[in-house]
C-alpha positions as a printed NumPy array, in Angstrom:
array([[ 38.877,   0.326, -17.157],
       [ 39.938,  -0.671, -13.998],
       [ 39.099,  -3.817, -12.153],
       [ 37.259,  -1.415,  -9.284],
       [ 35.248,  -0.309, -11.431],
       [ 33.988,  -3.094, -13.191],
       [ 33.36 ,  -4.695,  -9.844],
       [ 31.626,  -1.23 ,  -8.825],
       [ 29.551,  -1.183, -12.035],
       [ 28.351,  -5.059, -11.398],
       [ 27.32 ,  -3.912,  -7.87 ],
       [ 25.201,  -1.222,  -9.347],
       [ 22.972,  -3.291, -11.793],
       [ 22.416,  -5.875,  -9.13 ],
       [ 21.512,  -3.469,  -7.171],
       [ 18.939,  -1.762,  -9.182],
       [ 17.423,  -5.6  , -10.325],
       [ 17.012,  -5.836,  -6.556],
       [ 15.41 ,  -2.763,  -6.599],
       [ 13.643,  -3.092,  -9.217],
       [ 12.024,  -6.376,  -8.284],
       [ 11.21 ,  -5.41 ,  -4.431],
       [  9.358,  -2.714,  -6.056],
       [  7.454,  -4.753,  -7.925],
       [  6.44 ,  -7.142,  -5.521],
       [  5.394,  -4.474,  -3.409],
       [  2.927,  -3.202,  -5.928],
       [  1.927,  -6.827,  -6.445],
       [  0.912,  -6.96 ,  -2.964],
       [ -0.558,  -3.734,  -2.608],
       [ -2.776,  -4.607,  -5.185],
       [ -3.945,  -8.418,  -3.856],
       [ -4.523,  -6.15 ,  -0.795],
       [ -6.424,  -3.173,  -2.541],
       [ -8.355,  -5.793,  -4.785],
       [ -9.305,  -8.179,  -1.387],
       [-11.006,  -5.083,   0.214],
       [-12.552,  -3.415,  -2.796],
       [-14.484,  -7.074,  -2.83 ],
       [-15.383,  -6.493,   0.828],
       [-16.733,  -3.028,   0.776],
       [-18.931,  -4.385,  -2.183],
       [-20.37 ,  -7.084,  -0.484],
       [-20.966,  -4.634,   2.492],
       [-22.839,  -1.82 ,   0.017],
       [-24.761,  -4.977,  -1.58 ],
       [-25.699,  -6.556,   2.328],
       [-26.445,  -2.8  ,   3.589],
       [-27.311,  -0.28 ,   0.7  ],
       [-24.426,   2.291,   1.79 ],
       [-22.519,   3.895,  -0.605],
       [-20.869,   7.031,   1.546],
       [-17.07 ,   6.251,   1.91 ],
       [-16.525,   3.331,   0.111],
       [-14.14 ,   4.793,  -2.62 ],
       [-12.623,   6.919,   0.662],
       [-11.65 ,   3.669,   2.569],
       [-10.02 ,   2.081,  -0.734],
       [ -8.005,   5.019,  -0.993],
       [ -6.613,   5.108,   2.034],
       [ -6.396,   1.019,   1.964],
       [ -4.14 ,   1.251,  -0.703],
       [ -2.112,   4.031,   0.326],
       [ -1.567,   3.005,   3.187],
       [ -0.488,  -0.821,   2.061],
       [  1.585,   0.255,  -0.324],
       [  3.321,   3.142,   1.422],
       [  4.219,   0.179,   4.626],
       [  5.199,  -2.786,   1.87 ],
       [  7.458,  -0.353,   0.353],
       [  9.112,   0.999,   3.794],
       [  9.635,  -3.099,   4.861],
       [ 11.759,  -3.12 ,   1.339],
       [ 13.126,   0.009,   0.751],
       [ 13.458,   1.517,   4.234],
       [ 12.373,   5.185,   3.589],
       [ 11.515,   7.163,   6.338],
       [  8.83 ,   9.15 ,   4.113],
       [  6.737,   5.509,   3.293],
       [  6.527,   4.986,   6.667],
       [  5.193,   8.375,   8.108],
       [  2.656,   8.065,   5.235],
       [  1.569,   4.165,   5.88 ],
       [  0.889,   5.485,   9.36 ],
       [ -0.83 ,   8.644,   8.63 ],
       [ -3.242,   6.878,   5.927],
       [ -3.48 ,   3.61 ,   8.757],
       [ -5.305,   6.172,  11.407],
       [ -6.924,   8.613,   8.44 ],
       [ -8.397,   4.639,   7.67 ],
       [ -9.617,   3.954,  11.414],
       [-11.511,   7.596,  11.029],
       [-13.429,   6.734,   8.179],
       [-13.753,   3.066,   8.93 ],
       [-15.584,   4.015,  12.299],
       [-17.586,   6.458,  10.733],
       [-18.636,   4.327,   8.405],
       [-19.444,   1.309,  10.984],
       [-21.609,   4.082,  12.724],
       [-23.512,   4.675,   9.302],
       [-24.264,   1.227,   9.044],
       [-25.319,   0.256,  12.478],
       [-26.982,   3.552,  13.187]])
């Protein structure tokens, strides 16, 4: 074995530890994030008896926080046009659902 390719293959595994690890944060944070506004959206069905998108709005919370986490570490083109689409799919529901309460 060449020295190239021992260099090559040591390149690799750091790589995929780095990989590995961003990935895992991300989901670490997704889920602080997910958990944080699950909390919220009880405390607003407790406050105001609604129970009509609640499960709708974590949904998109969390796809859309996890989709934009990943594309700040990994750079795919894919999480971003996602994180975006679930961010305004998010601002839909969440103003329908302000409406239901105050209305």
């Amino acid at each position: 074995m060449e020295k190239h390719d021992i260099l090559r293959r040591a390149q690799a595994s750091k790589h995929d530890e780095g990989a590995q690890y961003f990935h895992q944060k991300a989901k670490a944070i997704a889920g602080a994030i997910f958990t944080s506004s699950a909390l919220v959206l009880m405390i607003c069905n407790i406050i105001y008896d609604r129970t009509a998108t609640e499960i709708l709005m974590l949904y998109w919370i969390y796809l859309a926080s996890t989709c934009l986490i990943e594309y700040h570490y990994g750079k795919s083109k894919m999480n971003l046009a996602v994180g975006i689409f679930s961010l305004i799919s998010l601002a839909g529901v969440s103003i329908t659902y302000i409406r239901s309460i105050f209305l």
